[in-house]
C-alpha positions as a printed NumPy array, in Angstrom:
array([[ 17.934,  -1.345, -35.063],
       [ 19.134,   0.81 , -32.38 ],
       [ 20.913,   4.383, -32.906],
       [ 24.45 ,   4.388, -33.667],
       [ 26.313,   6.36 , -30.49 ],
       [ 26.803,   9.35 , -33.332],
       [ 23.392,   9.632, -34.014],
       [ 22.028,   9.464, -30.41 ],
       [ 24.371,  11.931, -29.214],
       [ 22.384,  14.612, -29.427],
       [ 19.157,  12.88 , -27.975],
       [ 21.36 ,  12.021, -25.279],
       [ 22.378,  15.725, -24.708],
       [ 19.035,  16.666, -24.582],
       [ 17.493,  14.213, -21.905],
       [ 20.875,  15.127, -19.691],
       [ 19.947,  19.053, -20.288],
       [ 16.419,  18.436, -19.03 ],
       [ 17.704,  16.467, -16.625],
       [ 20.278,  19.225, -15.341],
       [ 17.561,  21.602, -15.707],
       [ 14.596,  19.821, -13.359],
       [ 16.977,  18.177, -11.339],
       [ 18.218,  21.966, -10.203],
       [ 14.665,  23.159,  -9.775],
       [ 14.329,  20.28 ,  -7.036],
       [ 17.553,  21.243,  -5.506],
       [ 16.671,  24.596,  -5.26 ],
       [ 13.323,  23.713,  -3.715],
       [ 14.524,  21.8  ,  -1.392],
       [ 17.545,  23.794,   0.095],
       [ 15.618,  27.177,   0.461],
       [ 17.391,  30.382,   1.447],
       [ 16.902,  31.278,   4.756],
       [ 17.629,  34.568,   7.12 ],
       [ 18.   ,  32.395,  10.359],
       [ 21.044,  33.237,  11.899],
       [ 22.587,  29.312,  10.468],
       [ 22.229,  31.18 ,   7.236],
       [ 25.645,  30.268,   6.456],
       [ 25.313,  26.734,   6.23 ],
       [ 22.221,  26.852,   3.693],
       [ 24.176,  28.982,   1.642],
       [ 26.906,  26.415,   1.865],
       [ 25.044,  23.758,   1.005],
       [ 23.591,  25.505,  -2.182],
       [ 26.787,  26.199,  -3.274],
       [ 28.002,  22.859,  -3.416],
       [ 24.913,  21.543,  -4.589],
       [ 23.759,  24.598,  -7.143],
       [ 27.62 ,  25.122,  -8.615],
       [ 27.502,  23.47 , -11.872],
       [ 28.169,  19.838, -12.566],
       [ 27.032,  17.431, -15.891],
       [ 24.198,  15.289, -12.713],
       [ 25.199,  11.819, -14.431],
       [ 23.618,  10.283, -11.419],
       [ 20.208,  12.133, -11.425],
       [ 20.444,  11.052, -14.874],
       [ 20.62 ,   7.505, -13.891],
       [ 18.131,   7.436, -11.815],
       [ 15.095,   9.543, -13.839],
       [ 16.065,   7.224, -16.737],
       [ 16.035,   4.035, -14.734],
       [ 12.725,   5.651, -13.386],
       [ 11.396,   6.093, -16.748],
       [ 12.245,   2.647, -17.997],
       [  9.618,   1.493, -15.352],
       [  7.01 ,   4.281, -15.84 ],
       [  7.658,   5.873, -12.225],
       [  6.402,   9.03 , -11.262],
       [  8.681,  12.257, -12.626],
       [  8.288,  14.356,  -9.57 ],
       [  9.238,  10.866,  -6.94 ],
       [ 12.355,  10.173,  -9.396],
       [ 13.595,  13.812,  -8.978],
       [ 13.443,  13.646,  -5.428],
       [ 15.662,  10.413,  -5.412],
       [ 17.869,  11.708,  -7.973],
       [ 18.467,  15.265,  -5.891],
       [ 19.326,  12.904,  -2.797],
       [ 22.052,  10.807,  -4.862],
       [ 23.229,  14.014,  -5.735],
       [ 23.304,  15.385,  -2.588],
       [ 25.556,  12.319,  -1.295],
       [ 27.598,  12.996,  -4.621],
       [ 27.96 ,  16.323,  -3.27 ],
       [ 28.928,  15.563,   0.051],
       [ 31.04 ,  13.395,  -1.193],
       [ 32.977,  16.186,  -3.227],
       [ 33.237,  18.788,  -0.638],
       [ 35.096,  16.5  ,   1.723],
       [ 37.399,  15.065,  -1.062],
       [ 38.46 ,  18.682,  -1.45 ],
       [ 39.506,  19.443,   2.072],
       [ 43.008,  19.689,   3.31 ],
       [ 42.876,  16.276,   5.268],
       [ 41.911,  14.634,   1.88 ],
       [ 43.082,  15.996,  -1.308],
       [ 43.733,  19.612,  -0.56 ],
       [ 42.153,  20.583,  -3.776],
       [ 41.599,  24.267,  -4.057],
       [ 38.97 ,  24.079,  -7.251],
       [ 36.251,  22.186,  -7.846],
       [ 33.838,  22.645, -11.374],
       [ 35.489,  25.92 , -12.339],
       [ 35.081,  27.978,  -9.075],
       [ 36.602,  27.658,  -5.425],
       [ 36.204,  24.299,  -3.744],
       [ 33.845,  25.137,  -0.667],
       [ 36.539,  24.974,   2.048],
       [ 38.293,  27.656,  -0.155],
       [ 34.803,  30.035,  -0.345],
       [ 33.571,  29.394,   3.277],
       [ 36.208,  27.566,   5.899],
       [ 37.092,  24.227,   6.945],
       [ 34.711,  23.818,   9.376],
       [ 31.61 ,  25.514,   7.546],
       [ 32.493,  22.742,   4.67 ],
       [ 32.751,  19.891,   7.204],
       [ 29.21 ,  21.154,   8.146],
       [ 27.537,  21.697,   4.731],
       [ 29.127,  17.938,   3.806],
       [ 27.359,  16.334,   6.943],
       [ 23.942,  18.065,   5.938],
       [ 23.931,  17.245,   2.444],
       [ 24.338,  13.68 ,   3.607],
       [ 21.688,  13.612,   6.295],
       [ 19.166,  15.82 ,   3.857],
       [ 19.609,  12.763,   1.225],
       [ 18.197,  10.36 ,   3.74 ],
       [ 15.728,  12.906,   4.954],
       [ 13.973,  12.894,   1.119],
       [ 14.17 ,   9.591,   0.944],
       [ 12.459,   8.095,   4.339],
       [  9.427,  10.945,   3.559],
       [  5.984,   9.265,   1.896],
       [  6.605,  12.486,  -0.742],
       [  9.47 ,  10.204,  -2.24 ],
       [  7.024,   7.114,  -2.177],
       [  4.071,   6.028,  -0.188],
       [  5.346,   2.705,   0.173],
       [  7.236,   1.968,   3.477],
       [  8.812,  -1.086,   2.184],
       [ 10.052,   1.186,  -0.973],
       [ 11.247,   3.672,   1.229],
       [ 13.054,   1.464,   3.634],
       [ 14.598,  -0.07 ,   0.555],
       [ 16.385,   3.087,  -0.824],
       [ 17.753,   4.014,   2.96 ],
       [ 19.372,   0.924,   2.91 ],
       [ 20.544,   0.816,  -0.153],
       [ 22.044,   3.822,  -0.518],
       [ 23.401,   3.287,   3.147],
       [ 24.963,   0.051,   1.994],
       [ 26.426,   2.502,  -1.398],
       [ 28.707,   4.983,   0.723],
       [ 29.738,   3.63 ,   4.102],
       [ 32.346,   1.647,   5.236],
       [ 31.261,  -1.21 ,   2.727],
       [ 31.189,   1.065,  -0.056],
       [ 32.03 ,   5.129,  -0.555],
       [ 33.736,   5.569,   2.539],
       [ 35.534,   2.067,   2.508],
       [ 36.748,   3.181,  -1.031],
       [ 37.775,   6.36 ,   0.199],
       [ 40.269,   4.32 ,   2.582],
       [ 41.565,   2.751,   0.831],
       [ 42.482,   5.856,  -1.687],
       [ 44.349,   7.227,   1.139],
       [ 46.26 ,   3.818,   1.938],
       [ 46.896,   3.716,  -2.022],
       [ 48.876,   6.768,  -1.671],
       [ 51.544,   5.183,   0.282],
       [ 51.388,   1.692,  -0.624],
       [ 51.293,   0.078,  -4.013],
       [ 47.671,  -1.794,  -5.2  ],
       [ 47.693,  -3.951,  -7.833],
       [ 44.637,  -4.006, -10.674],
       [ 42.657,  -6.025,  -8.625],
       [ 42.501,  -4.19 ,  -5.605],
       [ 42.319,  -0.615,  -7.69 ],
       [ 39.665,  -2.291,  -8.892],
       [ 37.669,  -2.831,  -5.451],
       [ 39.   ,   0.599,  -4.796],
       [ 36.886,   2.303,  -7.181],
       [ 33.764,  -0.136,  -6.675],
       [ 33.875,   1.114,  -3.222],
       [ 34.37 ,   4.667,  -4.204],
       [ 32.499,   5.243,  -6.845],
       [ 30.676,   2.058,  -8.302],
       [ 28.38 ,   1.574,  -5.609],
       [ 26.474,   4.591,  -5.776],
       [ 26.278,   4.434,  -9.577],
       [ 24.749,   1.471,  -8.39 ],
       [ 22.131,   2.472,  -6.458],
       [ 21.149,   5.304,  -8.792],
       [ 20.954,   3.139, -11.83 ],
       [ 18.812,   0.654,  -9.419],
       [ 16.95 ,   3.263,  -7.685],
       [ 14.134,   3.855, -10.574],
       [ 13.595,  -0.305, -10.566],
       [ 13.488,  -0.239,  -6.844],
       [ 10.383,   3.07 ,  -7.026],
       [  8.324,   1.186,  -9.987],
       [  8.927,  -2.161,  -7.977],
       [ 10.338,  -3.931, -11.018],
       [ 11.008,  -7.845, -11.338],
       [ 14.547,  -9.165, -10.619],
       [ 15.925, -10.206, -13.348],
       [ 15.503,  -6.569, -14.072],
       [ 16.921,  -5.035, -11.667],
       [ 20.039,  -7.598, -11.496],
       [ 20.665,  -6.802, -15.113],
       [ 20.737,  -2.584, -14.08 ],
       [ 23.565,  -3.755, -11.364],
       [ 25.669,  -5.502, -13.506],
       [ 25.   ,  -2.836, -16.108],
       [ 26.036,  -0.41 , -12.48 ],
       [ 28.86 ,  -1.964, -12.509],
       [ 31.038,  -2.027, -15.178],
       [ 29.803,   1.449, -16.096],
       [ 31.418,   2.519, -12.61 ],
       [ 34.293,   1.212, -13.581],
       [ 34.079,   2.372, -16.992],
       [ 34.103,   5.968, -15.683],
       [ 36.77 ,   5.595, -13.694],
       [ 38.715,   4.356, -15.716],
       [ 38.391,   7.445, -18.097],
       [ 38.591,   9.687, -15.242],
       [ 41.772,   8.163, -14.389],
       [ 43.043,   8.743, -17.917],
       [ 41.586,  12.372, -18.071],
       [ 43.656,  13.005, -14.994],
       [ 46.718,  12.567, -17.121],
       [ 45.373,  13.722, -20.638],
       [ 42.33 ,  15.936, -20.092],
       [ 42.268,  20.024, -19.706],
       [ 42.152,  21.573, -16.147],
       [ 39.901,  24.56 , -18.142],
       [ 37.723,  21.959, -19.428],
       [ 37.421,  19.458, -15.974],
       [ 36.737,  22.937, -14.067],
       [ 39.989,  21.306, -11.428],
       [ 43.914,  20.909, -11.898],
       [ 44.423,  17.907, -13.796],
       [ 47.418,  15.714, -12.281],
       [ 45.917,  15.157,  -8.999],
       [ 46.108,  11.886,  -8.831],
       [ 49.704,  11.469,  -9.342],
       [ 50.523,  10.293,  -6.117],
       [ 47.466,   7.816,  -5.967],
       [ 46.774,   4.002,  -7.407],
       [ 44.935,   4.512, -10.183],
       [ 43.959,   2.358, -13.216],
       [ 46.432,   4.424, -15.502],
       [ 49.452,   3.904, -12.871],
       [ 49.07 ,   0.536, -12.834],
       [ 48.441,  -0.262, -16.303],
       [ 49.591,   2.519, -18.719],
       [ 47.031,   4.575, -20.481],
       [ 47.003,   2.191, -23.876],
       [ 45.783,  -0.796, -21.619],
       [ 44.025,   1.524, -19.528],
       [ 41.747,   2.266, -22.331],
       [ 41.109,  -0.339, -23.949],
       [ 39.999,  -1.668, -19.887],
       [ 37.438,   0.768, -20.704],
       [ 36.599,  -0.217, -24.12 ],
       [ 35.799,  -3.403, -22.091],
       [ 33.838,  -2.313, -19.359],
       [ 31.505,  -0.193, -21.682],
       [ 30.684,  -3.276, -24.21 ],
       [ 29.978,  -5.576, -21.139],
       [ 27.782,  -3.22 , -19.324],
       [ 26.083,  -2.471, -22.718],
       [ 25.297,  -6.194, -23.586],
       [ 23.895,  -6.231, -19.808],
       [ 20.68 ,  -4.278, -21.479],
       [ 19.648,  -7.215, -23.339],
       [ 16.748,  -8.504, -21.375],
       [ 14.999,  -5.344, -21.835],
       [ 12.692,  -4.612, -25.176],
       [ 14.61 ,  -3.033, -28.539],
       [ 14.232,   0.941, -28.005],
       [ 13.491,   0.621, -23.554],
       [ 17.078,   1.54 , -22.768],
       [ 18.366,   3.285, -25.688],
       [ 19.666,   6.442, -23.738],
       [ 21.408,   3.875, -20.904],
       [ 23.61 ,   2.484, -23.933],
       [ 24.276,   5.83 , -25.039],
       [ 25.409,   6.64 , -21.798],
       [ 27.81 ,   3.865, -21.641],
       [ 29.38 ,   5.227, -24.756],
       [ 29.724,   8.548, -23.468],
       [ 31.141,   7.728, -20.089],
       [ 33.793,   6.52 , -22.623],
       [ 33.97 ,   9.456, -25.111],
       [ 33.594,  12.001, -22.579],
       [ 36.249,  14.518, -22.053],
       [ 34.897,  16.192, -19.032]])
């Protein structure tokens, strides 16, 4: 019988500490301090990068990994390039064009700490470093393998996914969405590179698919699911404990705005039991920690 989500809580906050933990050491390793005289930039980068953060999507990805016996050290390196994008993805939310958000995890949002322009900078890079790991034989010796993460995670955050989603955020602003099209919002915005991270540890152990279609509909919902509950812990949640002013969103179409928080949550009730029952074609005990993360994406209060 698998764990109850009570009793595989702390399991759960153990793989996500290691994760943190070796997921940072790759970081580190692979933005290196430097005394060239684009100093600036590195340090930028590691700043957004090395400032904190609870890596939910280089914990997809070494537990996807894991579930199909890949490598460790080729799993960090794809889950330090998701973050990287996640990162990139942060630091340009934050500037003035966007959401004019002045913190970010507790400390200055990057724009704040080192300029517009430095930010715009350390955004790009992070981006273009994530791509860099991934096309090198050090992620996998593979071309095909390779080839397939670039393009996935191309197909995740541009105009047909992250930065489509971001788009439409802005349009959402100033003209009313209804559920459906919030919905595509945040599947753009921030489902499709849960996505590929959840998928990205089938795609390195070259898994069958049936498997791997079961991890994206799995992606799926649990991108929603978050969002959901980030929606609602923009209107209930602590700005000490999110490490940003809560309220943000306010002015934006968001699952809560268009629903009320009751119906919001139980949306993500929902979500969560659907992605869980997802798991099923994998062996009792395979993907425990997945379905506990599906139950803390909904618990979670940061």
């Amino acid at each position: 019988m698998a764990p109850s989500p009570r009793e595989a809580s702390p399991k759960l906050s153990q793989a996500m500490e290691d994760c943190r933990e070796k997921v940072n050491k790759t970081i580190s390793s692979l933005l290196p301090q430097t005394d060239l005289a684009e100093a600036p930039l590195f340090d930028a980068m590691r700043y957004a990068a090395l400032g904190g953060g609870k890596r939910l999507r280089p914990f997809m990805v070494l537990e996807g990994a894991r579930v199909f016996g890949v490598d460790a050290g080729r799993a960090r390196r794809v889950a330090a390039a998701a973050e990287f994008v996640h990162c990139y993805s942060l630091v340009h939310d934050d500037l003035p064009a966007m959401d004019n958000a002045d913190l970010r995890r507790g400390k200055p949002s990057l724009h704040k700490a080192y300029g517009e322009a430095t930010a715009l900078l350390a955004g790009d890079a992070l981006l273009t470093l994530a791509f860099e790991i991934l096309s090198d034989t050090e992620t996998h010796e593979d071309p095909r393998v390779r080839i397939e993460l670039v393009s996935n995670l191309a197909g995740a955050i541009g105009m047909h996914g992250m930065v489509g989603g971001q788009m439409l955020d802005l349009i959402g602003e100033k003209q009313e969405f209804d559920v459906g099209t919030i919905s595509r919002l945040q599947r753009l915005k921030t489902g499709k590179l849960i996505a590929f991270c959840c998928e990205a540890g089938a795609i390195l152990g070259k898994a069958n698919p049936a498997h791997r279609q079961s991890l994206r509909n799995y992606a799926h919902d649990l991108g929603l699911a978050f969002q959901v509950t980030d929606d609602l812990l923009d209107v209930e949640g602590d700005a000490k404990d999110l490490g940003k002013p809560t309220g943000q969103d306010a002015k934006k179409a968001t699952f809560v705005s268009a629903m009320g928080r009751d119906q919001a949550r139980a949306r993500a009730e929902m979500l969560v039991e659907q992605a869980i029952s997802h798991l099923r074609v994998f062996d009792e005990g395979r993907v425990d920690l997945l379905k506990d993360l599906a139950h803390y994406v909904l618990e979670r209060r940061v």
